[in-house]
N, C-alpha and C positions, 0 to 999 in steps of 0.2 A: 238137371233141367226140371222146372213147373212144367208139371202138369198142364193143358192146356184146355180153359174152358170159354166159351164164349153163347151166352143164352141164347140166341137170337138164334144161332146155326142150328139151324133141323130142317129136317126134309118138307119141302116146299115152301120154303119162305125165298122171295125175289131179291137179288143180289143182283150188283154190280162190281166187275173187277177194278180198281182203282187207277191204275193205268191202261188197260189194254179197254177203251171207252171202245172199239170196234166190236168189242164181241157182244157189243147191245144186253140186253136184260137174260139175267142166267135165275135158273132156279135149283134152289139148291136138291138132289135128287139121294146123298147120303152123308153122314159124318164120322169117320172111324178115327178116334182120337184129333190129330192135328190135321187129318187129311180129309179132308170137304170135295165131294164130287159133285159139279157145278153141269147143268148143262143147260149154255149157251145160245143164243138166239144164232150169230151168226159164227161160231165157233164148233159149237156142238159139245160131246161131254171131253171136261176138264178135270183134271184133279188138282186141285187147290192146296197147299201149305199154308194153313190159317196161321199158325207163327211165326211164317213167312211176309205172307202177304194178307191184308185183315180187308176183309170183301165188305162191298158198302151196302147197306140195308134199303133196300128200295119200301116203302110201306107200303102203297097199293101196286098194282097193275098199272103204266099208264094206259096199257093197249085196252082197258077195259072200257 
């Protein structure tokens, strides 16, 4: 299996999960290899399989 790298993923940069749009804007809170610890506006904290499932990069805040 590759290695799994994805620039973007570090701590506190705003995501969105690609299907589950209910759990509203997530921030990402750590990255330990493939596994991304997300937490969740209406979910709360998640853990993520980024080679799994590839979370969508939100660029600002809208809520700002």
């Amino acid at each position: 299996m590759e290695p799994f790298s994805d620039p973007f993923l570090e701590p506190g940069v705003l995501v969105r999960h690609p299907v589950q749009s209910d759990w509203g804007l997530g921030q990402v809170q750590s990255v330990a290899g493939r596994k991304v610890t997300v937490n969740f506006e209406h979910a709360g904290k998640q853990v993520i399989d980024a080679g799994v499932v590839r979370l969508e990069f939100v660029g600002d805040d809208p809520r700002a």
